[in-house]
C-alpha positions as CSV (number, residue, x, y, z in Angstrom):
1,X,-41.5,-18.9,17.6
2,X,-38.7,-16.4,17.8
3,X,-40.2,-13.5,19.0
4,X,-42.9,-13.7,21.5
5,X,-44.4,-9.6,21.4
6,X,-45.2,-8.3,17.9
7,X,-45.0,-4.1,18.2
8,X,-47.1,-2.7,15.5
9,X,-47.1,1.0,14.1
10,X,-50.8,1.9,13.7
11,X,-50.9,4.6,11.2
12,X,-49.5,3.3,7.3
13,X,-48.8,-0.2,9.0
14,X,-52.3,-1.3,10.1
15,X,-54.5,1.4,8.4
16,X,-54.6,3.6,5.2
17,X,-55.4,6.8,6.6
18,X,-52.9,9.0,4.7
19,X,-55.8,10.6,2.7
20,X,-57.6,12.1,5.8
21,X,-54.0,12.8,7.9
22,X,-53.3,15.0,4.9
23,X,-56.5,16.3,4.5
24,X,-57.2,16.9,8.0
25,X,-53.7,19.0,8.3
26,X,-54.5,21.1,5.0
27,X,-57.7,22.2,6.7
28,X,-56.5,23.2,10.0
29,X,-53.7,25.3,8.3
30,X,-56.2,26.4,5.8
31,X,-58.5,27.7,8.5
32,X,-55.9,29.5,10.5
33,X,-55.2,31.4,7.0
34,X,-51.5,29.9,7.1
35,X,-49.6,28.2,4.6
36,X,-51.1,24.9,3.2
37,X,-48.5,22.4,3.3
38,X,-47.8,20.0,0.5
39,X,-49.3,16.6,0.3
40,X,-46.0,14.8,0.2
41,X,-44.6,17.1,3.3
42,X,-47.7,15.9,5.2
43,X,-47.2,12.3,3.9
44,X,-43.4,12.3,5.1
45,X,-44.3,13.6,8.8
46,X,-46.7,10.6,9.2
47,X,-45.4,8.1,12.5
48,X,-44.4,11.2,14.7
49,X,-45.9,12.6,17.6
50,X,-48.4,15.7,16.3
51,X,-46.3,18.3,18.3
52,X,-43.3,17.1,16.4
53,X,-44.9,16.4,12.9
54,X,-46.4,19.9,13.3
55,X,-42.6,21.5,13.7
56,X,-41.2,19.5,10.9
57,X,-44.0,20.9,7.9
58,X,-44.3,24.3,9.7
59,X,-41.2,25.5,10.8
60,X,-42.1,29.2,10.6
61,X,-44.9,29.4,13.3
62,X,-44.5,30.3,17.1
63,X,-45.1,28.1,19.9
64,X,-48.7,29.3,20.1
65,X,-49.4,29.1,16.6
66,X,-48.5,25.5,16.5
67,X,-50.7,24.9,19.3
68,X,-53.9,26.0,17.4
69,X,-52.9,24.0,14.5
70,X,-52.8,21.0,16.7
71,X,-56.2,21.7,17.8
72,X,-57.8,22.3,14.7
73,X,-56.0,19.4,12.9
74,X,-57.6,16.9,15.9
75,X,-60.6,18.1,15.4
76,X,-60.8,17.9,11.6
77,X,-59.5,14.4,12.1
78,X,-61.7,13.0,14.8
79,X,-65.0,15.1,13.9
80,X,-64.8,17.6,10.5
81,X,-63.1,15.3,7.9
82,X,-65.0,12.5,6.3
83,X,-62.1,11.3,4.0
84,X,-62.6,7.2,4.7
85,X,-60.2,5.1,6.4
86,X,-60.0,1.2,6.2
87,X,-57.6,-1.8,7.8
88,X,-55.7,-2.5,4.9
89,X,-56.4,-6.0,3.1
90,X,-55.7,-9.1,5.1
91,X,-54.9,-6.6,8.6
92,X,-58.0,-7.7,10.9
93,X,-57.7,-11.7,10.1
94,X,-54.0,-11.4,9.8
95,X,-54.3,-10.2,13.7
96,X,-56.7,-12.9,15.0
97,X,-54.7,-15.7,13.5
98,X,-51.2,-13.9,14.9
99,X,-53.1,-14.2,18.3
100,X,-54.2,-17.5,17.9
101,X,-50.7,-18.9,17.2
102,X,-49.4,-17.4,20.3
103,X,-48.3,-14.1,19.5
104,X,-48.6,-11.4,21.6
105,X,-49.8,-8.2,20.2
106,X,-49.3,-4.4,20.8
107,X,-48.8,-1.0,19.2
108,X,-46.7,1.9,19.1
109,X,-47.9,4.8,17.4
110,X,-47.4,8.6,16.7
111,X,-51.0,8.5,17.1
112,X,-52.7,10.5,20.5
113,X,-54.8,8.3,23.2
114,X,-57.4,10.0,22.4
115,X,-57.2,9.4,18.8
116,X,-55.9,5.3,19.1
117,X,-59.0,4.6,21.5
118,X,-61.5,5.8,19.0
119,X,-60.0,4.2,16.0
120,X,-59.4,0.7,17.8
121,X,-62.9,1.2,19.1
122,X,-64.7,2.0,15.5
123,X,-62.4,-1.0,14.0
124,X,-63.3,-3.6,16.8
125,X,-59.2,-4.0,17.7
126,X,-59.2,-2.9,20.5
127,X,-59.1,-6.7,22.3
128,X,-56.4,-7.8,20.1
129,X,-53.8,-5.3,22.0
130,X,-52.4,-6.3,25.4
131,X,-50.6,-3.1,25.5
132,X,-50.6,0.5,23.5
133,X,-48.5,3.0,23.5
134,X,-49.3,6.6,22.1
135,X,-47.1,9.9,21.5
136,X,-48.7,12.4,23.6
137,X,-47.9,9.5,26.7
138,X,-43.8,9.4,25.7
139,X,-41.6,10.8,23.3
140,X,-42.3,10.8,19.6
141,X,-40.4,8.6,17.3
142,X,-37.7,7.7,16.5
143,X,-36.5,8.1,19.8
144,X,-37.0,4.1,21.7
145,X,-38.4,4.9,25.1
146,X,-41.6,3.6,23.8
147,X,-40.4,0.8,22.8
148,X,-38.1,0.5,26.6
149,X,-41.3,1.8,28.2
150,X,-43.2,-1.8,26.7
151,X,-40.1,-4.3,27.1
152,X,-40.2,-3.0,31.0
153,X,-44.3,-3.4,31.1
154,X,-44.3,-6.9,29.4
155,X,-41.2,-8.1,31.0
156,X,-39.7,-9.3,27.8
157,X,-36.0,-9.0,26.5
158,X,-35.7,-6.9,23.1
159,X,-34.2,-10.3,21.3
160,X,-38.0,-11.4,22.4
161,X,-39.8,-9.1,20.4
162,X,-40.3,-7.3,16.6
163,X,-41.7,-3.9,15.7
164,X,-43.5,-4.1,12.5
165,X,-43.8,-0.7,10.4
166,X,-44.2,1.0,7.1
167,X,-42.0,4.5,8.2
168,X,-38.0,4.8,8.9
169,X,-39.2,6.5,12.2
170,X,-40.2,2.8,13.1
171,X,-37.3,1.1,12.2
172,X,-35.0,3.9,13.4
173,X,-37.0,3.5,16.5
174,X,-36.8,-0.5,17.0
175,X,-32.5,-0.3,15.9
176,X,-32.2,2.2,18.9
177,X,-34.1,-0.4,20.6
178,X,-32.1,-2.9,19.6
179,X,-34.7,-4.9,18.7
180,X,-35.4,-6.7,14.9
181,X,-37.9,-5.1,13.1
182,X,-39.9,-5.5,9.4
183,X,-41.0,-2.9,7.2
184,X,-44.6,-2.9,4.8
185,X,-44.0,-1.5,1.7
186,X,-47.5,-0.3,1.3
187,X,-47.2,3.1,3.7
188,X,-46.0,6.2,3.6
189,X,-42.1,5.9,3.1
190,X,-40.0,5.2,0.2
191,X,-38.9,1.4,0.4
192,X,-35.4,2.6,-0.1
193,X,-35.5,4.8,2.9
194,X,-36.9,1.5,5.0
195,X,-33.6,-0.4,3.7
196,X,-31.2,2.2,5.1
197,X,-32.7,0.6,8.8
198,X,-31.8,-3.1,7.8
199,X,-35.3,-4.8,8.7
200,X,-35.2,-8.2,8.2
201,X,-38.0,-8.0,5.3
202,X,-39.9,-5.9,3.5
203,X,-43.6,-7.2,2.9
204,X,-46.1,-5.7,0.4
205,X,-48.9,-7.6,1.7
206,X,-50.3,-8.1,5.3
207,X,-50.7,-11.6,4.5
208,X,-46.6,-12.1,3.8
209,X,-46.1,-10.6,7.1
210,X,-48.5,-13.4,8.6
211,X,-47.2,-16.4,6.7
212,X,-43.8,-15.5,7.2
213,X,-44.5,-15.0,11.0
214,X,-46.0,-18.6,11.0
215,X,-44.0,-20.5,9.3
């Protein structure tokens, strides 16, 4: 085994929850009477930090403005929106048997605490994970410190460890890092775009990403 710490993205990597991030953000703008944002401009955002994300589709609104669109897009996430969510085919076995080969597992994610613990509660992940990181703890991708902050916790070296993602936030992330890194073709991101961060592959299938890591 070449790498000892797997880094997983959560969001478009782990889970297909595009539908309700989009939804959730169209509601809380739609509510506040402001411009909706397009689906693709909500799509693209996906990975960063919601303070950042929330800058990037809505340029135009003040400090305090921004603020109540981060409330009301939690809330529609965690509470209003019913739009499902699922692990994506092969995701929950593909982690057990990663962790029964020796891997070590974690994630780093755009996603809030608040928001991570719930989800890796409802999917029954939660035990898989040694260590999380979330945005609203350190700063949003692409910038690494996450990904510092986790080498310095685990004690690893970078050369020790792979991020696995679906965004070019993640991979821009990881190369900062200096550490190697894959790309799934299944998220949000053009594969294109995940080529212009030279992973190592590009898999279109969770199970690829497991037979590759055990082989």
């Amino acid at each position: 085994m070449k790498y000892r710490l797997l880094i997983f993205d959560w969001d478009g990597t782990l889970i297909d929850s595009q539908a309700r991030i989009v939804s959730s953000f169209q509601g809380a703008t739609r509510e506040l009477g402001l411009r909706i944002p397009s689906d693709e401009s909500v799509r693209d955002i996906i990975g960063l930090g919601l303070p950042e994300a929330i800058l990037k589709v809505m340029p135009e609104c003040d400090a305090a403005t921004r603020e109540l669109i981060r409330q009301g897009y939690s809330k529609h996430y965690l509470e209003v929106d019913q739009t499902p969510t699922a692990l994506f085919d092969g995701a929950f076995d593909g982690l057990g048997l990663l962790k029964q080969h020796g891997y070590r597992l974690s994630v780093a994610t755009g996603k809030s605490r608040r928001g991570l613990d719930r989800v890796l509660s409802d999917t029954e992940l939660a035990g898989h994970f040694e260590l999380t990181k979330c945005a609203d703890e350190t700063a949003s991708k692409p910038d690494p410190l996450m990904l510092h902050e986790i080498l310095e916790e685990t004690g690893l070296d970078a050369s020790e460890v792979l991020m696995i993602g679906d965004t070019s936030y993640d991979l821009e992330m990881a190369r900062s890092a200096g550490i190697d890194r894959v790309a799934m073709s299944y998220g949000v991101h053009e594969v294109d775009d995940l080529h212009a961060f030279e992973p190592l592959q590009v898999f279109d299938h969770f199970n690829e990403l497991v037979d590759w890591l055990r082989s």
